[in-house]
C-alpha positions as CSV (number, residue, x, y, z in Angstrom):
1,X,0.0,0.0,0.0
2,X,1.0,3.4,-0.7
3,X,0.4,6.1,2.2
4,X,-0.2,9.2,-0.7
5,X,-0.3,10.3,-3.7
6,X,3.5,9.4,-4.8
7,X,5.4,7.1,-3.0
8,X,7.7,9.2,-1.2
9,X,5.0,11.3,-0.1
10,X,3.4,10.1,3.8
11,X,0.0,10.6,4.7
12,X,-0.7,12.8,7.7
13,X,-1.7,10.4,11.3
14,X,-2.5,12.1,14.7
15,X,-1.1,10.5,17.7
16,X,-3.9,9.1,19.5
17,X,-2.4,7.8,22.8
18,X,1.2,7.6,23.8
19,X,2.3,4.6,26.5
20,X,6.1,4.8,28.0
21,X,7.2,0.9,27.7
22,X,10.3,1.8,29.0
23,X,13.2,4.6,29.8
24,X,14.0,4.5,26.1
25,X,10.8,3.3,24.7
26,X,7.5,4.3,23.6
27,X,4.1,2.8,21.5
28,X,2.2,5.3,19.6
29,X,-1.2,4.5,18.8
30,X,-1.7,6.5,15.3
31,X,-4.8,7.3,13.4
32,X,-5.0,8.8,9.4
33,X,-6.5,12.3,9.4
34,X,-8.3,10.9,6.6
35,X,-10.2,7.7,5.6
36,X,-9.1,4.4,7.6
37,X,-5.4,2.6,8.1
38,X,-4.5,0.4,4.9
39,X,-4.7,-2.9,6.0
40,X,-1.3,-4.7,7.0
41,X,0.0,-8.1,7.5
42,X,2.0,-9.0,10.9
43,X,5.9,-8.5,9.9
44,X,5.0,-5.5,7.6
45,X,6.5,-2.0,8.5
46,X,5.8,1.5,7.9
47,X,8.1,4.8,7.5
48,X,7.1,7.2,10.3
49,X,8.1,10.6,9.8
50,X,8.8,13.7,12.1
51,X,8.0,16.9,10.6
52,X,11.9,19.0,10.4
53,X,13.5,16.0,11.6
54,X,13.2,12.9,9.0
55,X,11.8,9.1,8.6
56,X,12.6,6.0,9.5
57,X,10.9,2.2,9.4
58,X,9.4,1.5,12.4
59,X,7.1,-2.3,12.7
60,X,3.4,-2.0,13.3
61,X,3.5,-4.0,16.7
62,X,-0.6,-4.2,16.3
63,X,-3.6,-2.9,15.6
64,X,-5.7,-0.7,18.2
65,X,-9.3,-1.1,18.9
66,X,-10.0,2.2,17.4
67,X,-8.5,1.0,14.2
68,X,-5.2,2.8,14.4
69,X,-1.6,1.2,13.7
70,X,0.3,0.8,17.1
71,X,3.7,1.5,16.6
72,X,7.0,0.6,19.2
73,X,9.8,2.9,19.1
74,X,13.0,3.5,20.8
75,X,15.0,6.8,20.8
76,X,18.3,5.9,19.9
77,X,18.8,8.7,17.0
78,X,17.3,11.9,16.3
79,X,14.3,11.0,14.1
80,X,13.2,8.5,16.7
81,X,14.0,10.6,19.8
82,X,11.5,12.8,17.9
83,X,8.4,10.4,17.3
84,X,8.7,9.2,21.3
85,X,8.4,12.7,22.1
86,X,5.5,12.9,20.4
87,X,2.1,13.6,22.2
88,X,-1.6,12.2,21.7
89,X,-2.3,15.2,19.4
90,X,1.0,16.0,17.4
91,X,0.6,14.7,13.8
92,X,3.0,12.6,12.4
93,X,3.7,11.3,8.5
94,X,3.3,7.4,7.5
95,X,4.2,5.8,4.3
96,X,3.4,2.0,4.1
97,X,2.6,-0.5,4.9
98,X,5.3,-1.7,3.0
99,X,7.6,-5.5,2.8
100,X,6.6,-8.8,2.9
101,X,5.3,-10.3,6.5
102,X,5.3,-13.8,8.3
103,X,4.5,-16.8,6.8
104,X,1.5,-17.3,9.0
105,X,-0.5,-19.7,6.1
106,X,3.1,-21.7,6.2
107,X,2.8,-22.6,9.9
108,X,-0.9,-23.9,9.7
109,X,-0.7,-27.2,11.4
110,X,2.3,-27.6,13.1
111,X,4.4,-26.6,16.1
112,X,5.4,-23.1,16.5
113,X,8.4,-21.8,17.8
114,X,8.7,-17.8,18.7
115,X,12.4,-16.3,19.6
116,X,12.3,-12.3,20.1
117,X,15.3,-10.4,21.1
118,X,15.0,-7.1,23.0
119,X,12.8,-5.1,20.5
120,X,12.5,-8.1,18.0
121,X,9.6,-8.8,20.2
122,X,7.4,-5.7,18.2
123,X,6.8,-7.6,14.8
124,X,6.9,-10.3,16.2
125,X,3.6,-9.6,18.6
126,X,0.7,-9.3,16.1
127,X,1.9,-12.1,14.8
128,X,1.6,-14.2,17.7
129,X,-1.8,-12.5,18.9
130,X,-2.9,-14.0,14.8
131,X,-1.6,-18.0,16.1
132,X,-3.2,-17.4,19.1
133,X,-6.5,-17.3,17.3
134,X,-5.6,-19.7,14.2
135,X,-5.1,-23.7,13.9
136,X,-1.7,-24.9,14.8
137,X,0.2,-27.2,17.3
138,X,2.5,-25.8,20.1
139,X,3.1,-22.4,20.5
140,X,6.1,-21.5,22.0
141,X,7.6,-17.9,22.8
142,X,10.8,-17.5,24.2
143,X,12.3,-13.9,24.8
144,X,15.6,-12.4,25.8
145,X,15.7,-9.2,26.9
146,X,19.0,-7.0,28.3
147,X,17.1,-6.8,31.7
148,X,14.2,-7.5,33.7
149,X,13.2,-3.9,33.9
150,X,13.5,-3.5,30.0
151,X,11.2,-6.6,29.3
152,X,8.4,-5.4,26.4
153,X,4.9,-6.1,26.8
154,X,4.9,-7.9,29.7
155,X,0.8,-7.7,30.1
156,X,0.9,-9.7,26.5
157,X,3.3,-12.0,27.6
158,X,0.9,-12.5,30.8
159,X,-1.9,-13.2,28.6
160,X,-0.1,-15.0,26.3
161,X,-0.1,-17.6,28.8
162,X,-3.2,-17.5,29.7
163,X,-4.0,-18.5,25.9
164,X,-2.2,-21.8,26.1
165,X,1.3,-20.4,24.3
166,X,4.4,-21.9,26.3
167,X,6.4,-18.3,26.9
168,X,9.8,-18.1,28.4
169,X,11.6,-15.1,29.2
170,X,15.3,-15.0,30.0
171,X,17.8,-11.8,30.7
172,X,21.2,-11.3,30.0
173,X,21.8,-8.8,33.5
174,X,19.2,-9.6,36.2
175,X,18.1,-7.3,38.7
176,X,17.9,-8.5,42.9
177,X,14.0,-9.8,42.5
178,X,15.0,-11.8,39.1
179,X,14.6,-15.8,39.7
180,X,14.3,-16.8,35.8
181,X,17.0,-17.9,33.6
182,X,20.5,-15.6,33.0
183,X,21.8,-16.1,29.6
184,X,21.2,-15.9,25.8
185,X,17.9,-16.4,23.6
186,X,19.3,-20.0,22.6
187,X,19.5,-21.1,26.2
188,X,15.5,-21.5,26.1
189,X,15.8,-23.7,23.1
190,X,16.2,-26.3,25.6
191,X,13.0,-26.2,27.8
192,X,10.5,-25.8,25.3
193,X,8.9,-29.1,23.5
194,X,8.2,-28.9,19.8
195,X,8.8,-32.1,17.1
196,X,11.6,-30.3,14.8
197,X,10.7,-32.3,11.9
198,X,6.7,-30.5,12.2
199,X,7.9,-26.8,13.1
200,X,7.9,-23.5,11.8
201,X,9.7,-20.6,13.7
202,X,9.6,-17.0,13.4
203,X,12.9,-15.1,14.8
204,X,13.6,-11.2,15.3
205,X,16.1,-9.5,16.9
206,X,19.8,-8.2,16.8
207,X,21.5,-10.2,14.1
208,X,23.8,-12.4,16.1
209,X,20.6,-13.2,18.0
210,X,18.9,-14.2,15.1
211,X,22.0,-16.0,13.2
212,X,22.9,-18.1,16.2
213,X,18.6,-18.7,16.9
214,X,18.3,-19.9,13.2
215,X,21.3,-22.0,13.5
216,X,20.1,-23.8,16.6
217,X,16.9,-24.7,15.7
218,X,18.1,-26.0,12.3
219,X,20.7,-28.0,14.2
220,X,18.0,-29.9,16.1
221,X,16.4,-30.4,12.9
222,X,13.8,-27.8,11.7
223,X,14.0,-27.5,8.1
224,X,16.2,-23.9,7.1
225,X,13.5,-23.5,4.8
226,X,10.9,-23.3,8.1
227,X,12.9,-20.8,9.7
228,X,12.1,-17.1,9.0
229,X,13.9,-13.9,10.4
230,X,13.0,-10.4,9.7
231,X,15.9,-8.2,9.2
232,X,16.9,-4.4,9.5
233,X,18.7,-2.4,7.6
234,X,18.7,1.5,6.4
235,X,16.4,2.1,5.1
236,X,15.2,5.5,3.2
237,X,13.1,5.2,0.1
238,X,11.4,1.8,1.4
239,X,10.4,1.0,-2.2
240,X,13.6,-1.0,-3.5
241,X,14.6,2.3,-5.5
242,X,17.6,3.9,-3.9
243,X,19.5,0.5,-2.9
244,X,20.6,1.7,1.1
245,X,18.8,-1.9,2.3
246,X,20.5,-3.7,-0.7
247,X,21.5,-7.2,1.3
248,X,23.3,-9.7,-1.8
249,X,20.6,-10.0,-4.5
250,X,17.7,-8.6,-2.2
251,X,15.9,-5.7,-1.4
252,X,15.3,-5.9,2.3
253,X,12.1,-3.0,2.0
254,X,10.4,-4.9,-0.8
255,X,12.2,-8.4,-0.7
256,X,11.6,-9.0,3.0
257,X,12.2,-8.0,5.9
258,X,10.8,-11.3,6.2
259,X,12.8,-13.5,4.8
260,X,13.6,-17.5,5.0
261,X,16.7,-18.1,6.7
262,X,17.4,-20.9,3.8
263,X,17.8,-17.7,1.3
264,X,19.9,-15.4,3.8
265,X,22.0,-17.8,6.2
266,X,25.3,-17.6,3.6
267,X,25.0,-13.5,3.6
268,X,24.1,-13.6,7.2
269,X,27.7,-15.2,7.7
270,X,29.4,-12.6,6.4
271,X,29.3,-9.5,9.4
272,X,28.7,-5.9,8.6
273,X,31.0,-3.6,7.9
């Protein structure tokens, strides 16, 4: 979907509600000044821009009852110390939604395993609100996060549960009160149960996270080809025109940022300059 007239041109969204997740962190709630939000498949982003600042792709973490995209942001740079300081009110520019999503039809019917690192866990939560409510096997989340006190969405995670999904958190620094597991993502591989030869998994996080995930689970025998990671890169014109995502043969905007581990793990090995 295009958010405008031309491509490169965002439609105008006021901020309808603004929840702190964190020190750093922030979900918008954004509605169109116009007409309704084009409709978007989990794993699908959007290009949020700050008026006199500039854009960036941000996921849609989910859609709000009002209709609106929700969209999780952390202010690690200018443009996105800008859209968390953003109030229910301020209007904001969207372009999108834009890439290709999560293989949802591809898991039908078998075990599911969920890995989210950090902020990996924000495309990764409509998707798991959509298996909650389809036909599969075992669902199984397990997130890492730097700290307990930095944990996303720990009310879905709650629920989550509630639902039936298997969800493990671990951290890599843990605070006095913590009494869960200390380590890395790969660590909860261990204590989940799913038959590797009937699973699909969906991984998103930083890259090593994601690399040494992917690896893992394909070395206790889910198929490379039932492996999917979404991956981030700059982004700027978000329709496979100006070549900043270029990853190998791909387009990251257009070609993913889902993408099959099968297509990506040789590139993946190489490390960024």
């Amino acid at each position: 979907m295009i958010g405008g007239p031309h491509p490169m041109t965002p439609a105008l969204y006021r901020v309808r509600s603004r929840r702190p997740d964190r020190v750093d962190t922030v979900t918008l709630t954004l509605e169109p000044l116009r007409g309704e939000c084009p409709p978007f498949h989990p794993g699908q982003f959007t290009m949020l821009y700050a008026p006199g600042v500039g854009e960036i792709a941000v996921s849609i973490s989910g859609r709000a009852r009002s209709g609106g995209y929700t969209q999780t942001i952390r202010a690690v740079g200018a443009v996105s110390a800008a859209l968390c300081g953003k109030r229910p009110g301020d209007v904001v520019g969207v372009r999108g939604p834009y890439g290709q999503g999560w293989g949802l039809r591809a898991a039908a019917g078998l075990d599911v395993v969920v890995a989210a690192g950090g902020l990996g866990l924000a495309p990764l939560r409509p998707l798991v609100r959509a298996l909650l409510g389809d036909r599969c096997g075992r669902i199984s989340v397990i997130v890492g996060s730097r700290a307990p006190d930095l944990l996303l969405y720990p009310g879905d995670l709650a629920r989550w549960t509630r639902q039936g999904a298997d969800v493990r958190v671990i951290v890599d620094h843990p605070d006095h009160a913590w009494r869960g597991p200390v380590g890395l993502v790969t660590r909860l591989i261990d204590r989940i149960v799913f038959e590797p030869r009937r699973t699909y998994a969906f991984v998103c996080g930083p890259e090593a996270m994601m690399r040494d995930t992917a690896a893992e689970l394909v070395r206790r025998g889910v198929a490379p080809g039932r492996v999917e990671l979404s991956l981030e890169r700059n982004m700027k014109c978000a329709v496979a025109r100006c070549g900043h995502c270029q990853f190998g043969p791909l387009f990251v905007c257009e070609d993913g940022p889902v993408l099959r581990y099968d297509r990506v793990a040789p590139m993946l090995a190489v490390p960024e300059l």
